[in-house]
Backbone as JSON Lines, residues from 0, in Angstrom:
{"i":0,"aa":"X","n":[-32.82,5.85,2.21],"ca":[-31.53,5.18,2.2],"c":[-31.42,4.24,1.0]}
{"i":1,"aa":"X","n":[-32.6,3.49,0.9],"ca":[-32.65,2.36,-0.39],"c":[-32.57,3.24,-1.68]}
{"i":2,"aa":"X","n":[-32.87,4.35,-1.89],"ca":[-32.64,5.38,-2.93],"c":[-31.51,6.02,-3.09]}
{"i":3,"aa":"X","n":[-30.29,5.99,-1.86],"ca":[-29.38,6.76,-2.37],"c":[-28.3,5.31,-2.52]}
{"i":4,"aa":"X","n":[-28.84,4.03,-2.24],"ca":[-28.11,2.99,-2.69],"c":[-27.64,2.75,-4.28]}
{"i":5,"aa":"X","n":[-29.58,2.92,-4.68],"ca":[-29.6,2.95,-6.04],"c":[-28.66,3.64,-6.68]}
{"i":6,"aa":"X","n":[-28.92,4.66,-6.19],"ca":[-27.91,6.18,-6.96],"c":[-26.37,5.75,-6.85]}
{"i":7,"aa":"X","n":[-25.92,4.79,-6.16],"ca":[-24.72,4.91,-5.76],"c":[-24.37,3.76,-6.91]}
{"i":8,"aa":"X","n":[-25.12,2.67,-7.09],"ca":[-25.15,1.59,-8.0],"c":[-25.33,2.51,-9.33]}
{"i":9,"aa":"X","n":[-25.64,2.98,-9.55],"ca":[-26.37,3.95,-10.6],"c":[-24.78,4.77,-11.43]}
{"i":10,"aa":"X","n":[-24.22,5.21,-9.96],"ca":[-22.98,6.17,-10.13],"c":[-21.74,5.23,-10.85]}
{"i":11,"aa":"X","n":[-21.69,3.7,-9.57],"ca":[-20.73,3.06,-9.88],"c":[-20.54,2.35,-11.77]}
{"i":12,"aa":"X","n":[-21.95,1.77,-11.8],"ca":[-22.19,1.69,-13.49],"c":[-21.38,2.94,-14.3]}
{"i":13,"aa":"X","n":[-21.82,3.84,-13.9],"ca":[-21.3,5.03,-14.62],"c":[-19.82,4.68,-14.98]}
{"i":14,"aa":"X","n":[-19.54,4.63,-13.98],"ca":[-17.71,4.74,-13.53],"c":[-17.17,3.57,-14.42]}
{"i":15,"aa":"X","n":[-17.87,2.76,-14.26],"ca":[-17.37,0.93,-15.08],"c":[-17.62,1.81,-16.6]}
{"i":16,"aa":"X","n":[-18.29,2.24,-17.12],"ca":[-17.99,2.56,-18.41],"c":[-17.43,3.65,-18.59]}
{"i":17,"aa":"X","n":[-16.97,4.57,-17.89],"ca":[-16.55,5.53,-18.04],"c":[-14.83,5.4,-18.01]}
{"i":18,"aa":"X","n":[-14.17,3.84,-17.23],"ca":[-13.42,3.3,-16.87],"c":[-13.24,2.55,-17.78]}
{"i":19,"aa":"X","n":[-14.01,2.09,-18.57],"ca":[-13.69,0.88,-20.04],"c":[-13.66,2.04,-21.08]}
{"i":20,"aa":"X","n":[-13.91,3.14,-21.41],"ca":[-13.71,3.98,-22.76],"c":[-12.19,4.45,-22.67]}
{"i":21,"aa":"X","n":[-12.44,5.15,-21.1],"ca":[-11.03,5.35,-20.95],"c":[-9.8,4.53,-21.12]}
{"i":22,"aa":"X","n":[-10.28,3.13,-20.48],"ca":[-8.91,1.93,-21.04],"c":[-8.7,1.85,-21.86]}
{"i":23,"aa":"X","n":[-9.69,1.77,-23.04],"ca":[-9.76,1.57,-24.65],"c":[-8.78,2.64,-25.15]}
{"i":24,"aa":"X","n":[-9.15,3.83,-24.67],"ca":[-8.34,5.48,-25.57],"c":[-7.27,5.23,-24.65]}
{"i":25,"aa":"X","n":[-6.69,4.81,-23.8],"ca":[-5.2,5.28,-23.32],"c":[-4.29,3.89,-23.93]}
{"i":26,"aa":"X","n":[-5.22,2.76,-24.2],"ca":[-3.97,1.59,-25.22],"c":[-4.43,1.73,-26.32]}
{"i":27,"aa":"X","n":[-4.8,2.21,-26.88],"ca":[-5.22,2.41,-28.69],"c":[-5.03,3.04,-29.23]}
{"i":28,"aa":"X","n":[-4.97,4.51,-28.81],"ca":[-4.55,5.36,-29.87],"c":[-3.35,5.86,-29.29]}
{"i":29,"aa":"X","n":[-2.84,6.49,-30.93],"ca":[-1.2,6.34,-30.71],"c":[-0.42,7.67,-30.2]}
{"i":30,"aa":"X","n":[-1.22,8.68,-30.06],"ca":[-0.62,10.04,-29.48],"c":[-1.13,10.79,-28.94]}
{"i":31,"aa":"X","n":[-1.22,11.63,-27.86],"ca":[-1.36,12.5,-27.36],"c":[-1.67,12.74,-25.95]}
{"i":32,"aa":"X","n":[-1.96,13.83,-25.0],"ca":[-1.91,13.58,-23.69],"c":[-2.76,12.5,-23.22]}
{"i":33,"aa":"X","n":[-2.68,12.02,-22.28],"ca":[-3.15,10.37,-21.46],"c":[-3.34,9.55,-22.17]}
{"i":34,"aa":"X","n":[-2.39,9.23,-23.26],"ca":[-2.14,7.84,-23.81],"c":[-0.95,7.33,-23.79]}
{"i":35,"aa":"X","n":[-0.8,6.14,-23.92],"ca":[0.47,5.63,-23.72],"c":[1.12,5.29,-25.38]}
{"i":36,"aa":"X","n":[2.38,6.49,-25.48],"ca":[3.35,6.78,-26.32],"c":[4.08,4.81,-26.51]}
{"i":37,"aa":"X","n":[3.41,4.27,-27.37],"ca":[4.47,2.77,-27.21],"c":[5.89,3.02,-28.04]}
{"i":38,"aa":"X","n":[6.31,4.11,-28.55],"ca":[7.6,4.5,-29.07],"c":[8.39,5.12,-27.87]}
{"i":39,"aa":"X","n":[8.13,5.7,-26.39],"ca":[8.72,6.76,-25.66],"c":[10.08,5.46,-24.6]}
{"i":40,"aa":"X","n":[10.72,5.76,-24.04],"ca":[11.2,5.28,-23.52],"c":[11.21,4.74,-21.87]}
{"i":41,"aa":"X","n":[11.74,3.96,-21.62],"ca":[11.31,2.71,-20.23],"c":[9.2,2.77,-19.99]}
{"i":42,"aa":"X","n":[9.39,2.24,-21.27],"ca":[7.59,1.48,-21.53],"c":[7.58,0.5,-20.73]}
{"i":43,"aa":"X","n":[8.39,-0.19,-20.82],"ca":[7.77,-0.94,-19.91],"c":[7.66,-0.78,-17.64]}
{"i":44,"aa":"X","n":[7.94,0.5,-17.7],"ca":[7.73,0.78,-16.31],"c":[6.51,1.38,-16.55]}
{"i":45,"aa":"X","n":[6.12,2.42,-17.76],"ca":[5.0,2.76,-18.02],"c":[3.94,2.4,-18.1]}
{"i":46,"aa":"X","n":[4.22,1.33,-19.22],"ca":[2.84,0.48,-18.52],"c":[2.47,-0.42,-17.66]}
{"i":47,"aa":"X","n":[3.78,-0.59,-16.7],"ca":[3.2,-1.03,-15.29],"c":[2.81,-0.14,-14.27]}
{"i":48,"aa":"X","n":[2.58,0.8,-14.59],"ca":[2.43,2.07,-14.08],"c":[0.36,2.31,-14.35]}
{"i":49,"aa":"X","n":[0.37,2.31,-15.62],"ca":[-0.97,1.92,-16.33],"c":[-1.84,1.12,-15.76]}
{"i":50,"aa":"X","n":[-0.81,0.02,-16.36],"ca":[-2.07,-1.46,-15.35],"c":[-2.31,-1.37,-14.11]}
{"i":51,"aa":"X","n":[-1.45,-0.87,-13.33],"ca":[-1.3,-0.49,-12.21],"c":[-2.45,-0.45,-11.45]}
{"i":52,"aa":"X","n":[-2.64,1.16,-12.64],"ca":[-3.74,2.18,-12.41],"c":[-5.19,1.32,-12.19]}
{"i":53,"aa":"X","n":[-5.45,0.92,-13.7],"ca":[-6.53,-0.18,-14.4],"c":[-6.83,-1.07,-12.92]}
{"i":54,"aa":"X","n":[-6.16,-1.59,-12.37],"ca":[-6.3,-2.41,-11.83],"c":[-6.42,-1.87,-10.44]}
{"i":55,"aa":"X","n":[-6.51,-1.06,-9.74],"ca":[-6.2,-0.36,-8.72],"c":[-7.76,0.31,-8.3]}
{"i":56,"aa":"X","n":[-7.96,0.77,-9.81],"ca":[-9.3,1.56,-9.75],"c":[-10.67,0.16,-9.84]}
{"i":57,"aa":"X","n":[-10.27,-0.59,-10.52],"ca":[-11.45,-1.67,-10.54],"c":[-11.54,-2.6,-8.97]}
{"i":58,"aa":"X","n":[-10.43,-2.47,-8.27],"ca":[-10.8,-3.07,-7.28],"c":[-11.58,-2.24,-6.17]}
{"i":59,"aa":"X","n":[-11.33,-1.14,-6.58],"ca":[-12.18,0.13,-5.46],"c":[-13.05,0.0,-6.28]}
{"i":60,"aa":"X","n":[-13.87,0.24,-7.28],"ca":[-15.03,0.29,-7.79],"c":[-15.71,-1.07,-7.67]}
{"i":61,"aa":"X","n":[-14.65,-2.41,-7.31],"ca":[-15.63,-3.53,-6.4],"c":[-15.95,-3.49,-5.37]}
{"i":62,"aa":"X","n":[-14.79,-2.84,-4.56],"ca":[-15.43,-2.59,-2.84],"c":[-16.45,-1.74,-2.85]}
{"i":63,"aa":"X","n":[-16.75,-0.67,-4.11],"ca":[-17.85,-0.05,-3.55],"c":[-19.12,-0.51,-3.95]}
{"i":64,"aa":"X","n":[-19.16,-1.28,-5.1],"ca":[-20.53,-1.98,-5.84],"c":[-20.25,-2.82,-4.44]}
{"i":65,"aa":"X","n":[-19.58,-3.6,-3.94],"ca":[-19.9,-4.59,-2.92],"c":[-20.43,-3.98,-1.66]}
{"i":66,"aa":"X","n":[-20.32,-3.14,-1.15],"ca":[-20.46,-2.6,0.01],"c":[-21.94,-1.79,-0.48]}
{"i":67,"aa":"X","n":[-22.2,-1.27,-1.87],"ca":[-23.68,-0.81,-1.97],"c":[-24.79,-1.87,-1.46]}
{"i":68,"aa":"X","n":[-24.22,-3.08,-2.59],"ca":[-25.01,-4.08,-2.35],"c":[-25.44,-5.09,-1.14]}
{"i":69,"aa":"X","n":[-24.33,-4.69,-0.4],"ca":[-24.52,-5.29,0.84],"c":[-25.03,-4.43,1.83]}
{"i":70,"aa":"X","n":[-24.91,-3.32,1.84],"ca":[-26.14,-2.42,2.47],"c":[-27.52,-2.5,1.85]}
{"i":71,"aa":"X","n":[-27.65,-3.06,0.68],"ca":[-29.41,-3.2,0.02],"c":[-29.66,-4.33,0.55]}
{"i":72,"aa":"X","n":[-28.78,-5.35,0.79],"ca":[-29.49,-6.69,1.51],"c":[-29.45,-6.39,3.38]}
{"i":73,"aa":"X","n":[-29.01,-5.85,3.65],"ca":[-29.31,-5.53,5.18],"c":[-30.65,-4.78,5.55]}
{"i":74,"aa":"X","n":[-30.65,-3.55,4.61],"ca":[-31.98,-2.93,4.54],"c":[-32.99,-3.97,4.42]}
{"i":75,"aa":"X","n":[-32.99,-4.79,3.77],"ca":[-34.29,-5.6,3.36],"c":[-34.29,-6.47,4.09]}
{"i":76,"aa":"X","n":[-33.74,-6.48,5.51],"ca":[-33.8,-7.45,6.51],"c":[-33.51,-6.03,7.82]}
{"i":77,"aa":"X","n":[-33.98,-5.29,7.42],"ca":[-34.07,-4.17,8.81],"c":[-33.03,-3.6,9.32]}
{"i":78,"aa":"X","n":[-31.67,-3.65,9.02],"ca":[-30.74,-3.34,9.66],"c":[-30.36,-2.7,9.03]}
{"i":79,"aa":"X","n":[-29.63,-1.35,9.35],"ca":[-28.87,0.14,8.54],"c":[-27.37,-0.52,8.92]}
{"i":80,"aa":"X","n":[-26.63,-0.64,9.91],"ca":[-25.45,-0.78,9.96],"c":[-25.36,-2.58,9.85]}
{"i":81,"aa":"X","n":[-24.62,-2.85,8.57],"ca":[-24.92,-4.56,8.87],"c":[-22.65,-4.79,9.41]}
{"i":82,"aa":"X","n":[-22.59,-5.62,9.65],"ca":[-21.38,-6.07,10.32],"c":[-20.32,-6.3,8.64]}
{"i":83,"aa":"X","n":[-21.3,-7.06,8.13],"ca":[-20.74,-7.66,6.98],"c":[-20.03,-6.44,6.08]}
{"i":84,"aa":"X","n":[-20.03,-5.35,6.24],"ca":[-19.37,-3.97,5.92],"c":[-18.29,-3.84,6.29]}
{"i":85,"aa":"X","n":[-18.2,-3.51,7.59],"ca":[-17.05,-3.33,8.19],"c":[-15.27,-4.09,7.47]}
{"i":86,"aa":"X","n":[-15.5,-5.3,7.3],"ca":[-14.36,-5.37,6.64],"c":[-14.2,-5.08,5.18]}
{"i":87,"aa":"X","n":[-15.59,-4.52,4.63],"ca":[-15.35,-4.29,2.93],"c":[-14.47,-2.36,3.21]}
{"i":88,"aa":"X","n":[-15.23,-2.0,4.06],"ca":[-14.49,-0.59,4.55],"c":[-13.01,-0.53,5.01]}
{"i":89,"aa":"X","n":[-12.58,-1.33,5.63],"ca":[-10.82,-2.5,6.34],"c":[-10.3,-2.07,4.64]}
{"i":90,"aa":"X","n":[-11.0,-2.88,3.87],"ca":[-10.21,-3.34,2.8],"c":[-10.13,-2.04,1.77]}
{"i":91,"aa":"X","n":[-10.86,-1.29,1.61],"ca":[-10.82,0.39,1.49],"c":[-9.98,1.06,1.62]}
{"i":92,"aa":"X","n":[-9.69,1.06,2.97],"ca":[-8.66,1.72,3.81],"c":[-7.14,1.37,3.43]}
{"i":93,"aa":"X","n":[-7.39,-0.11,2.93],"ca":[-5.85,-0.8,2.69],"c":[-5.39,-0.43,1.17]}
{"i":94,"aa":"X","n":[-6.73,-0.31,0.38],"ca":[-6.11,-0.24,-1.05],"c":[-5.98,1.44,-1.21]}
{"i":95,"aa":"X","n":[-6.93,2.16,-0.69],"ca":[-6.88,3.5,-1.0],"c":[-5.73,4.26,-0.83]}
{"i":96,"aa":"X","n":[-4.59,4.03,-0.62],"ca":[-3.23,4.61,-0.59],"c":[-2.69,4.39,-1.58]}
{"i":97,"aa":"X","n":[-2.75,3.16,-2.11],"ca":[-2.08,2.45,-3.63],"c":[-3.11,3.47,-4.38]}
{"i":98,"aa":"X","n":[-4.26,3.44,-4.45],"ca":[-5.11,4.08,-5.74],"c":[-4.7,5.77,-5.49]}
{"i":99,"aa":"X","n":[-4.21,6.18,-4.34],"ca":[-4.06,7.8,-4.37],"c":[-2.76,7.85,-5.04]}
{"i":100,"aa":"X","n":[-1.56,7.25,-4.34],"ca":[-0.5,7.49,-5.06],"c":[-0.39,6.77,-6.47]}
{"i":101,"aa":"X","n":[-1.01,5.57,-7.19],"ca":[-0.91,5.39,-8.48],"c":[-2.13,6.8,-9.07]}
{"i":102,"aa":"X","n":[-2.74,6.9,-8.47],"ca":[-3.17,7.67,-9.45],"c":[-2.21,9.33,-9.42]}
{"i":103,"aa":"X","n":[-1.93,10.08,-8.53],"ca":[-1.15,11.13,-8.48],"c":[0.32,10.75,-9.79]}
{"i":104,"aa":"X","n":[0.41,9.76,-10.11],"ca":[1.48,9.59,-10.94],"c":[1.24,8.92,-12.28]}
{"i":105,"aa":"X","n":[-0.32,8.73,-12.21],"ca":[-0.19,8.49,-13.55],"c":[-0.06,9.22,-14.74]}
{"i":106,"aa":"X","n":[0.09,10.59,-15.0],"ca":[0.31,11.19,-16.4],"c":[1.89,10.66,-16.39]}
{"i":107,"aa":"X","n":[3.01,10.54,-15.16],"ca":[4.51,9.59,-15.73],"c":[4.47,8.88,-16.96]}
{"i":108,"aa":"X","n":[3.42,8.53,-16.68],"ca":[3.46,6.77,-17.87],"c":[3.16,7.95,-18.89]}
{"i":109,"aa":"X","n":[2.37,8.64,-19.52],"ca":[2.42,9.14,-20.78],"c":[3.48,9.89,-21.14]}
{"i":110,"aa":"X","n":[4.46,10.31,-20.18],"ca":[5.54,11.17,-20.53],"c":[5.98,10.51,-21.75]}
{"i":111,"aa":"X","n":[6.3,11.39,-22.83],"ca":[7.26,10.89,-24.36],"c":[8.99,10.81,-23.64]}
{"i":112,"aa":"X","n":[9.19,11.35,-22.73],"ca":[10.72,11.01,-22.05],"c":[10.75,10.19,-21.33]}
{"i":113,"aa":"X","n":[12.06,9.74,-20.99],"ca":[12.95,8.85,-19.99],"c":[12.7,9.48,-18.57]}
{"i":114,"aa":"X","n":[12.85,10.65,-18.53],"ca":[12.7,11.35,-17.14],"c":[11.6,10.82,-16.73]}
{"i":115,"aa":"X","n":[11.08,10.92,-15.27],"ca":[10.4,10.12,-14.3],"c":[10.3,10.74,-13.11]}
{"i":116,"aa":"X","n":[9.46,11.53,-12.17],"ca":[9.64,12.1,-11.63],"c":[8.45,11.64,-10.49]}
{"i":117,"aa":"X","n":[8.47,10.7,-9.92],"ca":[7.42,10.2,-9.39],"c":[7.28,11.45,-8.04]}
{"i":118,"aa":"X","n":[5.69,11.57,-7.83],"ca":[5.21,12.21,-6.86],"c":[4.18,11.88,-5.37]}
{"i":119,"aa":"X","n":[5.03,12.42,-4.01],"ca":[3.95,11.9,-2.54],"c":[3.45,13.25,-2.33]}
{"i":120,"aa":"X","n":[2.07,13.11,-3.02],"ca":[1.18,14.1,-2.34],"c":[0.68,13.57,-0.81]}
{"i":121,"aa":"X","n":[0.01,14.94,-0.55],"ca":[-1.05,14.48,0.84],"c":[-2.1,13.54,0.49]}
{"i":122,"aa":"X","n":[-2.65,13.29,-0.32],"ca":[-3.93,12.94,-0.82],"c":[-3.67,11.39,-0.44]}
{"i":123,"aa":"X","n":[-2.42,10.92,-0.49],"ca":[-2.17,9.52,0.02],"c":[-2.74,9.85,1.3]}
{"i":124,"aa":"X","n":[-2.31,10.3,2.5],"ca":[-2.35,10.12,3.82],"c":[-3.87,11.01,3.89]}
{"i":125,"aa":"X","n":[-4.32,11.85,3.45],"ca":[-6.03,12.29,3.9],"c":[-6.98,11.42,3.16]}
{"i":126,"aa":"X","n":[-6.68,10.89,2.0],"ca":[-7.98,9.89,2.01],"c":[-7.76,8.64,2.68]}
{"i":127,"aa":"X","n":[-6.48,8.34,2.98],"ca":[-6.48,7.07,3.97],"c":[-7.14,7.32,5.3]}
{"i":128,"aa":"X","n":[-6.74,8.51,6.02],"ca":[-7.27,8.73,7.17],"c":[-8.55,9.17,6.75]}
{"i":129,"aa":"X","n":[-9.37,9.36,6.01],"ca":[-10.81,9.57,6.32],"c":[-11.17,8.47,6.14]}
{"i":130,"aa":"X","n":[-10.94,7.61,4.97],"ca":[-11.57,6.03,5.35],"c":[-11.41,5.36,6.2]}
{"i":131,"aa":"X","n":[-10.14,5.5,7.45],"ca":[-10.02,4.86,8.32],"c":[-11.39,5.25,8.82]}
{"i":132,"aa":"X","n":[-11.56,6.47,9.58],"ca":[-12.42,7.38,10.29],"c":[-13.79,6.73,9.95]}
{"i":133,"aa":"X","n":[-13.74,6.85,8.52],"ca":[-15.31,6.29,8.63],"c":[-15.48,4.78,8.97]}
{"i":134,"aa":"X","n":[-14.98,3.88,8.37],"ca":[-14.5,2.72,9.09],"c":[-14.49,2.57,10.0]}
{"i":135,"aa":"X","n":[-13.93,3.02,11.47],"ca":[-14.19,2.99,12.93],"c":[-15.47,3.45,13.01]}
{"i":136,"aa":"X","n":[-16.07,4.56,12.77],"ca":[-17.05,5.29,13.29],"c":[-18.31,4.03,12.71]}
{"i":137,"aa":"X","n":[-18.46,3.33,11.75],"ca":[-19.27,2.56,10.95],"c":[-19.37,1.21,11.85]}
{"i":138,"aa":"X","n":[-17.64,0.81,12.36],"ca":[-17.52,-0.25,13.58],"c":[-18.39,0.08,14.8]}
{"i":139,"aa":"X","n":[-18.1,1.27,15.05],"ca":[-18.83,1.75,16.53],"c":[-20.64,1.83,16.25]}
{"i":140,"aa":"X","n":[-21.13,2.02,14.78],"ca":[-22.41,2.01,14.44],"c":[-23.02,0.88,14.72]}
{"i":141,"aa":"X","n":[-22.25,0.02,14.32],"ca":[-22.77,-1.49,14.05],"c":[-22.88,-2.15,15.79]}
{"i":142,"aa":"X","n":[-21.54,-1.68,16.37],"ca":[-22.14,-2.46,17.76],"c":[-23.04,-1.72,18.6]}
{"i":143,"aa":"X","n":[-23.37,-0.37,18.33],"ca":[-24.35,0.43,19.01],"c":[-26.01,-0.13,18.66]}
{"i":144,"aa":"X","n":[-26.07,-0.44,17.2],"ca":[-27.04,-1.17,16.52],"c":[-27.28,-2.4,16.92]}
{"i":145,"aa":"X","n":[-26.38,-3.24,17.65],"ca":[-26.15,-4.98,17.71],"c":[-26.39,-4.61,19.45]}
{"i":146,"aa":"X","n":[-25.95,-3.91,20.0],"ca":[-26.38,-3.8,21.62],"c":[-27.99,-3.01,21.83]}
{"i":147,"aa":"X","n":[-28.25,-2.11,20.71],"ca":[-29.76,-1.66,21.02],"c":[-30.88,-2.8,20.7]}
{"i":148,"aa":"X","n":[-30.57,-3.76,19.65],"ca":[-30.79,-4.74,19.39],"c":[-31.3,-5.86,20.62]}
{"i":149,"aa":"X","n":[-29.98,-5.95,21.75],"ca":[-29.72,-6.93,22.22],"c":[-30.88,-6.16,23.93]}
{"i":150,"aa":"X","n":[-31.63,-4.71,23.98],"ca":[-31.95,-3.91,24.8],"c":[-33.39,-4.64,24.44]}
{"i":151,"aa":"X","n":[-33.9,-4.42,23.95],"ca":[-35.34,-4.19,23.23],"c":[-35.93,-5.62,23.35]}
């Protein structure tokens, strides 16, 4: 378990730079697909559309560095399901609809036109409901863990 933590810390690093090159190439350079056209028209919905994004994705890539790390300090005090999770998973559940649908719409913002055609996939409503899912099921871990606890 302490090994696939690592890996997960390991992954999220990845993502933080893989997430800063990408910020760099979509405000810096001046043309082509997934960058932002600063000549195209209603820029400025575009790049609130952008930051949006930027900002959407770094807060899920904190809930998950937070929630790694807080499963490495439970381990090292014996416990697999720690409590202190449960609401970093809550808060998962709440942003992961904003990060499905900003992300399903972000090539909008690079459009070189005015047209705008915003899109509701499923992907909003199935990754919300599986994080709920795991979220409950992780709630029900923790008090099964906190009552075997309370047996012994």
């Amino acid at each position: 378990m302490r090994g696939l933590c690592y890996a997960a810390l390991f992954l999220c690093g990845f993502w933080l730079v893989f997430f800063a090159i990408q910020t760099y190439y979509v405000f810096t350079t001046g043309s082509g697909p997934g960058v932002i056209n600063w000549d195209s028209p209603r820029i400025g919905l575009k790049l609130g559309i952008t930051i949006a994004n930027r900002v959407v994705i770094l807060v899920m890539l904190s809930l998950c560095v937070a929630f790694v790390v807080s499963t490495l300090k439970s381990i090292k005090q014996g416990v697999i399901f720690s409590r202190s999770n449960v609401p970093l998973l809550s808060a998962m559940a709440a942003v992961i609809p904003f990060y499905a649908m900003i992300c399903d719409n972000t090539m909008q913002a690079f459009s070189t036109t005015a047209e705008m055609n915003f899109q509701l996939t499923d992907n909003v409503f199935v990754y919300t409901l599986v994080v709920l899912i795991v979220a409950q099921l992780y709630k029900v871990a923790c008090d099964a863990a906190e009552e075997q606890q309370l047996t012994i």
